[in-house]
N, C-alpha and C positions, 0 to 999 in steps of 0.2 A: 691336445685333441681339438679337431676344428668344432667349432659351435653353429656351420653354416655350412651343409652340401647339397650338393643337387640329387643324391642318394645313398640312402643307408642301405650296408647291408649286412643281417643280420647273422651268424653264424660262419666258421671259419674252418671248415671244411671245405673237402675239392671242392662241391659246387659253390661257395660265398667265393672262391678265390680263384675260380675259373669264372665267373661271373665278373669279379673284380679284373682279371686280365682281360677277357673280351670287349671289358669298355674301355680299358687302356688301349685297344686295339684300336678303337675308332675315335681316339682321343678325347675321350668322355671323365675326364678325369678327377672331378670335383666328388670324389665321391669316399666315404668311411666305410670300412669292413669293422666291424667289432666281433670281437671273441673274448668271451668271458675268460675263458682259462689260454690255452695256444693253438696256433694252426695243426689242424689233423688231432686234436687233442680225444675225440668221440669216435663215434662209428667209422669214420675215416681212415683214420689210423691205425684201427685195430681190421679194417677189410681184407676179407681175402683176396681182393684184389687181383681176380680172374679178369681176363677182356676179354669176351665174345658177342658174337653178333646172332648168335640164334634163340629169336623172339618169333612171339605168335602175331603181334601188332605192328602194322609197319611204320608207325612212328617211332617206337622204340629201336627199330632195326634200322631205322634211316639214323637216329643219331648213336648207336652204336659203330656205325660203317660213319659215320663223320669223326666219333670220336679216336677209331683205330686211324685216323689219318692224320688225327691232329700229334696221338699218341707218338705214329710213325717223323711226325716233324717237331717233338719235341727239344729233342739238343737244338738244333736247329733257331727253334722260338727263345728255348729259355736259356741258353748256355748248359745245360746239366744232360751229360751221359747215361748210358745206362741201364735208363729209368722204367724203359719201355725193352721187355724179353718178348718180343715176338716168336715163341718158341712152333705156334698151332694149338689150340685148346681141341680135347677129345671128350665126347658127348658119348656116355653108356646107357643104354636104355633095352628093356624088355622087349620079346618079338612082336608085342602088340605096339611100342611106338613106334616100330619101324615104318609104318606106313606112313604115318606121321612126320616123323626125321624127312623121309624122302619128298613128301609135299614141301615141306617147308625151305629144305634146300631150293627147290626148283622157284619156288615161288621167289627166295631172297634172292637171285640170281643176278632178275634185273635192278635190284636196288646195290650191287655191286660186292654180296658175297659170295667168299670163292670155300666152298665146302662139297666133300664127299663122303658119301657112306662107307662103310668100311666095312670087309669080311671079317671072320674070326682071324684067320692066319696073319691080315693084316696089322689087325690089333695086335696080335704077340708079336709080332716084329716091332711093332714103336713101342710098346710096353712090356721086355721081357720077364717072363716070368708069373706073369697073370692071369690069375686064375678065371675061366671062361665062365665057368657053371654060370647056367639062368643068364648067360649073355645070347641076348636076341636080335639087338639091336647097337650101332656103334656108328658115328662122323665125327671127321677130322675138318677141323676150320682153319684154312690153313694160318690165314694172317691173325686169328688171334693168339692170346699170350697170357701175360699176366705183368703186373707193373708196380712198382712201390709206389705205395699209396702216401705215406709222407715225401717224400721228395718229388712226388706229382705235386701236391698241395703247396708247397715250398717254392718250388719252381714258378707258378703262375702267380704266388705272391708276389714273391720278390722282383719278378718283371713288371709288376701293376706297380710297385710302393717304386720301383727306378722310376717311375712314371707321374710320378708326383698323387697317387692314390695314397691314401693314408691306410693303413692295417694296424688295429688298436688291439692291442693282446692286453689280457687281464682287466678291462672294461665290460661288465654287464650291460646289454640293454632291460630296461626295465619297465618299458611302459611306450605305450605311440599315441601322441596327441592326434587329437582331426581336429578341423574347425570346418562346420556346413558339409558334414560326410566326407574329408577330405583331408588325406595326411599333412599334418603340418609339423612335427619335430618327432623325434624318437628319445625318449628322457633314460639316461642311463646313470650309473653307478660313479659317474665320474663328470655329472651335469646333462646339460639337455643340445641335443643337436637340429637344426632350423631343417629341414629337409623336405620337398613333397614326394618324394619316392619313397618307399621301403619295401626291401627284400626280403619277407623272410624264408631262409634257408637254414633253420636251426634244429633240423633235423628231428629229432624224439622232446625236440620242447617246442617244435612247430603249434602243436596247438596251444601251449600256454602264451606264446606269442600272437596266435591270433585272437582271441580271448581279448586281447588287448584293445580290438578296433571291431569286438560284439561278433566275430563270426568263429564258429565250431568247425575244426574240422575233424573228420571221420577217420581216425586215427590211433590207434594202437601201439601200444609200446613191446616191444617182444627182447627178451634177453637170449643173445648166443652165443656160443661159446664155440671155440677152438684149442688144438694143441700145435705144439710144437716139438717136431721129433728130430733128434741129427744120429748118423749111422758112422763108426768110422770107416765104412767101404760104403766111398764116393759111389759107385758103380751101381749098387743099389737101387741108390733114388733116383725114383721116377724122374724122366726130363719133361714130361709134358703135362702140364696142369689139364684136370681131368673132372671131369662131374661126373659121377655115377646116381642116374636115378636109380638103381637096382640096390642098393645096397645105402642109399642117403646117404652120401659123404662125397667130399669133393679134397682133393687134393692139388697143390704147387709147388715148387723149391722155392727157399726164402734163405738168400744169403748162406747158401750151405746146408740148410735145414731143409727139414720139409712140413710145411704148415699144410693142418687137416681139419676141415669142419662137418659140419652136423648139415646133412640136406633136407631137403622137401620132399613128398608130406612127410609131417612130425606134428604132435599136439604142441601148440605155442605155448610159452611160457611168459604172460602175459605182468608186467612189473613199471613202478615207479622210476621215470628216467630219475630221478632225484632219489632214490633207494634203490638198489639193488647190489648182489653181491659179484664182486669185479673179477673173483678169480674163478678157474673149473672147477668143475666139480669132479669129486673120487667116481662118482658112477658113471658119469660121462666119458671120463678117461677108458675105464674099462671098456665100453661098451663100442666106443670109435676103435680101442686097441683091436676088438676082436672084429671088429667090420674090415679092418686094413687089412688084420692074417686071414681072414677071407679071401680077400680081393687081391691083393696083394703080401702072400705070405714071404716071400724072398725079402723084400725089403721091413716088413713089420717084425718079422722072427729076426733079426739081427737090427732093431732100433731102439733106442729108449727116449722116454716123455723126458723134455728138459724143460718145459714151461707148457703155460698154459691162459687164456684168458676169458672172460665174457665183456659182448659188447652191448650193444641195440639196433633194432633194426625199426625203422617209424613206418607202419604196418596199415595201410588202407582195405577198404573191404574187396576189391577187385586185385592187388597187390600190384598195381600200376600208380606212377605219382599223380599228383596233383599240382598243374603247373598254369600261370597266366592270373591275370585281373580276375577283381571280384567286382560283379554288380553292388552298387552300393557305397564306395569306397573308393573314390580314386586316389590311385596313388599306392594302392599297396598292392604286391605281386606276390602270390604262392610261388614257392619252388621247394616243396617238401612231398613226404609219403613214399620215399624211395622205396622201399618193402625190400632191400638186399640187393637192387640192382645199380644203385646211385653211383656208387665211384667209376666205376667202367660207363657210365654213359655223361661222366661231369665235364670232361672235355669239351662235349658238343653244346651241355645245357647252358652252359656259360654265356656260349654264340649267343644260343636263342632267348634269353633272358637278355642279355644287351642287347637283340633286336627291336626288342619289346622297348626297352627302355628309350633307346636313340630315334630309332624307327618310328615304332608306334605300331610292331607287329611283330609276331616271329614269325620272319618270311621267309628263310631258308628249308622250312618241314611242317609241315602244319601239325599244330600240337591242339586245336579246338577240341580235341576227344578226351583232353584229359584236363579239363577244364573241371573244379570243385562244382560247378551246376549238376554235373553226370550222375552226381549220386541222385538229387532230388528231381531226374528226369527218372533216372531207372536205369540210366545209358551206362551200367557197369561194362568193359571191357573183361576179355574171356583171358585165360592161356592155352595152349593143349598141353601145359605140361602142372604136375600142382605147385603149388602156393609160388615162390621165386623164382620157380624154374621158367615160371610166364611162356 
């Protein structure tokens, strides 16, 4: 491991490792990614790994609409097929979001998404079988999808480490020096490294890493869980990954299967990134069982549970990240607080974290609003939809 880079960065997930590709991009190379355990080992790995573009804030939707482009020139950038199911992601919502749906389409238009409302009869034609009741509301996005979230991760390592980046798996960071308010090495589990950058990107132990260099941040830890169902009639399962506000659950195909989680609102389940219990729970099972033969009974009545898992989500009080420098500090950069939206928008954050880095801005999307000062102005950011649905 090197003992001298021009930047650490701390955690190894899509965002440390689309971070890490982006400055491979601009030939910024001197730089260590560390991960404690392996790439996409946390939240990443275990992501439902929806791609859409319908946000309330147009930052967030500016790099959603960057990251569906980068998504779309994956093979391309990284050699790896695939990766990227641009199938169209469908948004279900009650008659009172409907007014909302339609603002919001109109509004994302000119930032370059291409989404439409949708009737009832429409919806059962892309989703046969589906059960309407208490459907008020429905849009089709066309170019989102859903994407595997380890071979995303995989994919931008491995072109950053062709690159002469280092990617250090099973090294802990353990601590970051400053000298005169200002990063000077980041000391881990396997020695100390010279650096004045640091990243951190460490997801649900963001704040034990910032702790590190005397700053809190507003952060939460939330444990959640998914299943996994396979049907033997292919025909079945849904083709189009799906959020249903009406019934909190969101659905995808995953290699044959079909992964189903738990939506927003819900009371959080709020736990120790370093304690908690990794598999589903028996009531959870039931309880998504019986929201699927709601919503879709054709495919739930002829499926069964073959797995199951819980992951974390690093949970801010507005459920927007926290991204950019801190007064105080130079040298060290936020890029955590994803609250359930971070893999589908890691593509783009990468860019604009290496802008930041090389530049000395992120100048492709102004991201000033999600700066960690907003909590201690007041300047929380809204959604119109709850808690992740943002």
């Amino acid at each position: 491991m090197r003992t001298t880079a021009d930047t650490v960065i701390i955690g190894g997930g899509v965002m440390g490792a689309s971070i890490a590709y982006h400055l491979s991009e601009k030939g910024f190379t001197n730089v260590v990614l560390l991960e404690r355990k392996h790439l996409a080992a946390e939240g990443t790995g275990h992501s439902g790994a929806l791609v859409r573009q319908h946000y309330s804030q147009d930052p967030l939707v500016q790099m959603a609409v960057r990251s569906v482009q980068i998504f779309e020139e994956f093979e391309e950038r990284t050699g790896r097929a695939g990766v990227f199911r641009q199938t169209g992601w469908i948004k279900i919502g009650s008659a009172e979001m409907r007014a909302e749906m339609k603002r919001l389409i109109e509004r994302h238009k000119p930032l370059g998404v291409k989404a439409d409302l949708l009737s009832i009869d429409e919806l059962e034609m892309l989703i046969p079988g589906i059960n309407t009741d208490g459907i008020g509301s429905a849009l089709i996005e066309h170019n989102g999808g859903y994407a595997d979230p380890i071979a995303t991760t995989e994919g931008f390592a491995d072109v950053a480490r062709s690159r002469g980046i280092e990617i250090v798996e099973g090294v802990s960071a353990t601590g970051i020096e400053t000298t005169a308010s200002r990063v000077s090495a980041v000391t881990t589990s396997d020695g100390a490294i010279s650096t004045e950058i640091v990243v951190n990107a460490a997801g649900p132990w963001s704040p034990e890493v910032a702790r590190w260099v005397g700053i809190e941040l507003p952060i939460k830890v939330t444990r959640e869980q998914d299943l996994i169902l396979e049907t033997d009639d292919a025909a079945l399962r849904p083709e189009y990954p799906v959020s249903d506000g009406l019934d909190r659950i969101y659905w995808r195909r995953d290699r044959g299967r079909l992964l189903a989680g738990d939506g927003h609102p819900k009371e959080n389940e709020y736990v120790d990134p370093n304690d908690f219990k990794l598999t589903h729970d028996a009531n959870f099972e039931l309880e998504m069982m019986a929201r699927l033969k709601h919503r879709i009974p054709g495919f739930a009545d002829h499926a069964k549970v073959i797995g199951g898992y819980a992951s974390l989500y690093d949970v801010t009080p507005d459920w927007h990240p926290i991204l950019g420098r801190v007064d105080g500090i130079d040298g060290y950069i936020n890029c955590n607080g994803w609250s359930g939206h971070g893999f589908k928008l890691g593509p783009s954050v990468g860019e604009l974290i290496a802008e930041e880095i090389v530049d000395g801005n992120s100048s492709s999307i102004d991201v000033s609003s999600l700066g960690l000062d907003r909590f201690e102005k007041g300047a929380l950011l809204s959604g119109s939809y709850a808690g992740n649905q943002a």
